[in-house]
N, C-alpha and C positions, 0 to 999 in steps of 0.2 A: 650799343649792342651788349656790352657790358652788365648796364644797371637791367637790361629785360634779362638775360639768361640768371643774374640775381634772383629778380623778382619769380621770373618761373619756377629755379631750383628753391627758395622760399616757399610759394605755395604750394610744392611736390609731397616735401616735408612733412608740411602743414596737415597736407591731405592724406598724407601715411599715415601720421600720429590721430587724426580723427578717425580711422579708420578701423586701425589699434585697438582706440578706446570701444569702439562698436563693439568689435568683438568681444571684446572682455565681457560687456555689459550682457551679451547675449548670452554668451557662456554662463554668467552667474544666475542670468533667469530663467534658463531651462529648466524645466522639472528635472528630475532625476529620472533618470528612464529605466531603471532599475525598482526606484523605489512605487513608479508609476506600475510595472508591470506587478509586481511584486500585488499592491493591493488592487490591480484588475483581476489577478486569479485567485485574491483573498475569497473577493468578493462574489469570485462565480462559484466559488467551492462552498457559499453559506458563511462564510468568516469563521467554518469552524474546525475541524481537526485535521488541519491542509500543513504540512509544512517542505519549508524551503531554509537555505542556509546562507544568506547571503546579506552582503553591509547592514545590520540591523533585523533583516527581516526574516522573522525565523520558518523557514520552509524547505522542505526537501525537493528542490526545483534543477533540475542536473538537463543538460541540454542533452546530457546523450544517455540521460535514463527515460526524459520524458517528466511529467509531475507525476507525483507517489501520493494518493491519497488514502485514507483509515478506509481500510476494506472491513471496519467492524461492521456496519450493517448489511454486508455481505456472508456474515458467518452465523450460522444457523445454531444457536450459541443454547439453546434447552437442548439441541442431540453434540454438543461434545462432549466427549467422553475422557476417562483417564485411567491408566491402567497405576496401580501400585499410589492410589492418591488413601490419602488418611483419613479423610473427610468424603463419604459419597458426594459428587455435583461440585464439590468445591473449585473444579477445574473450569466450573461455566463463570464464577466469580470474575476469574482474572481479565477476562475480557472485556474491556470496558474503554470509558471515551479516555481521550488521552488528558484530561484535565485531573482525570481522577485516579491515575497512575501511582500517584503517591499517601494512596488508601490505604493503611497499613491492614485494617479491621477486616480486609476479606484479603485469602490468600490460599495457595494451593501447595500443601506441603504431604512429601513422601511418605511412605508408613514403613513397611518391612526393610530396604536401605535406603539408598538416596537414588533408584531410578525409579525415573518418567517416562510413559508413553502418552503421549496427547493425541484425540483423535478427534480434527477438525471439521467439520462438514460446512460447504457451502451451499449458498442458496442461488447463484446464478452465476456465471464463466468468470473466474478471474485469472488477474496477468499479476503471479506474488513476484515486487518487488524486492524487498526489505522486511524482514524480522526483527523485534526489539524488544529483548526478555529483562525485565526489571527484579532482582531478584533481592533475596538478603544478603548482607555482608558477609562477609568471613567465608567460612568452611562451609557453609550451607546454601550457595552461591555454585549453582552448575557451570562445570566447565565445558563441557564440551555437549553441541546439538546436531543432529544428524535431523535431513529432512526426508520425505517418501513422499511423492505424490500420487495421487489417484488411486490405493491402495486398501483395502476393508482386512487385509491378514497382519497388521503386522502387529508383534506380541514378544516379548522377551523370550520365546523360544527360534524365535527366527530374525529377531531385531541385527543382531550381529554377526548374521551371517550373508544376509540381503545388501546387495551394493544402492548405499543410497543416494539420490539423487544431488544431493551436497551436503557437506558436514563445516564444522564451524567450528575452532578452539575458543570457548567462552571468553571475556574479560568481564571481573566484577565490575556491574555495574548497579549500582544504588538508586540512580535519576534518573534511567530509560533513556540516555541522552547519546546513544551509540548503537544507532541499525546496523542493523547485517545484512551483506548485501546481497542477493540471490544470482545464479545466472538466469538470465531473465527467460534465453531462449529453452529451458527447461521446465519452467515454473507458466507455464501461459497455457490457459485451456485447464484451471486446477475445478474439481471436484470437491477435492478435501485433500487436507494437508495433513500428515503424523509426523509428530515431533518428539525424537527420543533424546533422552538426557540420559545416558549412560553412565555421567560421573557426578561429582564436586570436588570441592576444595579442600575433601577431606572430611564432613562432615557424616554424621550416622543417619542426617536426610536432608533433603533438597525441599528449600521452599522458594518460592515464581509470587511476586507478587501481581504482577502484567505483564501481560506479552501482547504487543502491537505487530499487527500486520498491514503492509502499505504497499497500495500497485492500484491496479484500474481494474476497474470492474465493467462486465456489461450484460445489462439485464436480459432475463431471459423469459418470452412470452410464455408460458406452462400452459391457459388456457388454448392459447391458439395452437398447440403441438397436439394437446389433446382432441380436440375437436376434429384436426386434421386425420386422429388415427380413430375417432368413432366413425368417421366418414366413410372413410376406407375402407372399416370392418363390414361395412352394410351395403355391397352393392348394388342393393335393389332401391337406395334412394340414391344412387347415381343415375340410375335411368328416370326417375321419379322426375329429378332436376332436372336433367336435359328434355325431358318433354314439359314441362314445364316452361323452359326457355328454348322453345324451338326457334324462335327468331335471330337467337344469340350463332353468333360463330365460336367454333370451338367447344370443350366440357368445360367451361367454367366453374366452380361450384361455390356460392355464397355462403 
C-alpha cells in the first residue's frame, strides 16, 4: 500500500510539473493582444495619421474616449480663415498631415500683437476630440486657447466677452506631442470650430506652426439632402410620381 500511494503521489507531481510547463509555453506564444489590436486598427485606419499610446504603439486609442482619428480631411481647409494673421491664407498652411508637423517653412504668425482668431470650417458632422497646437519656442509660443463652436461672429470685439465652450492654459510644445483634450459631450455635432489665442509667453506675436485636430467624423450625403429639398419644392411632381406608380403602396418617391 505504501509503494502504490508512492508511486501515485510521484505521478501527481509529475503531472503538476508538466502542466506548469504547458502553461508557461502558451503564455510565451500568445500574440500580444495589445500589440495585435493595436495593428488591426492601424490597418483599418489606412496605416496612416491614427494614433494610440500604448507598449510601443504609438496611438491615441483610450477605452473611454473611443479611437481619435486626424479629422484633417474633414476640414474645409481653402475657407479657413484667420483674423490678426500677418501673412493673408497663411492660417490654411498649418493644417496638414501629422508627418509634416515639423515643417518649419509654412507657418502662421500674428501681425499687430500676438492674438489669434482661427476660423475653422467643416465639411461633414464631427465628434472634436483633442486639439494639438505645435508652436514656436520661447515667448512666441501661445499660452492660453479658448474654443467656440458652431459660431460665424466671433471677433476680438466680442472674443472676451462670450463664455467659451472650453478654454485651455497652453504648455510649450515644440513636437505636437501633447493633445488637449476636449469635453467630448460639447464638441459633437461641430460645423466649425474658432480658436482664440489671447496670449503668449510674452512675445510682440504668436507663431502656430500645426494644429491637429482628432475625433470622428461622419460623412454627410449633401446630394441626397439636396434632392430631398428640390422634391419638395415642386409639388406637382409628387403627383407626377405617384401616378406614375399607382400600383405602389404609399408616396414613395425615387
Amino acid at each position: 500500500f505504501a509503494l502504490v500511494f508512492s508511486v501515485s503521489s510521484v505521478l501527481k507531481q509529475h503531472s503538476l510539473r508538466n502542466l506548469k510547463i504547458q502553461r508557461q509555453i502558451d503564455r510565451n506564444t500568445q500574440p500580444n493582444r495589445f500589440s495585435m489590436a493595436c495593428r488591426h486598427q492601424h490597418d483599418a485606419a489606412g496605416g496612416g495619421d491614427h494614433h494610440h499610446h500604448h507598449d510601443g504603439c504609438d496611438h491615441d486609442d483610450d477605452p473611454e474616449r473611443g479611437v481619435e482619428d486626424s479629422l484633417l480631411h474633414c476640414i474645409d481647409v481653402t475657407h479657413v480663415t484667420c483674423l490678426n494673421e500677418a501673412t493673408s491664407g497663411s492660417a490654411q498652411t498649418i493644417f496638414k498631415p501629422w508627418h509634416s508637423r515639423q515643417d518649419r517653412s509654412t507657418f502662421l504668425e500674428s501681425d499687430a500683437d500676438e492674438q489669434l482668431i482661427i476660423h475653422i470650417p467643416f465639411t461633414s458632422d464631427v465628434k472634436l476630440k483633442s486639439i494639438c497646437v505645435l508652436a514656436a519656442e520661447g515667448e512666441e509660443h501661445p499660452a492660453k486657447m479658448l474654443a467656440f463652436k458652431n459660431r460665424e461672429d466671433v471677433d476680438f470685439d466680442n472674443a472676451d466677452s462670450i463664455t467659451p465652450d472650453q478654454e485651455w492654459a497652453l504648455n510649450e510644445d515644440s513636437e505636437g506631442l501633447h493633445p488637449y483634450e476636449t469635453l467630448i459631450a460639447k464638441f459633437n455635432g461641430l460645423r466649425n470650430l474658432n480658436l482664440y489665442f489671447p496670449e503668449n509667453f510674452g512675445g510682440d506675436t504668436t507663431k502656430i506652426y500645426y494644429i491637429g485636430l482628432r475625433g470622428e467624423s461622419k460623412a454627410v450625403n449633401r446630394r441626397t439632402i439636396i434632392t430631398i429639398a428640390e422634391v419638395a419644392a415642386r409639388p406637382e411632381d409628387h403627383k407626377e410620381t405617384i401616378k406614375d406608380n399607382g400600383d405602389a403602396k404609399g408616396h414613395f418617391i425615387s
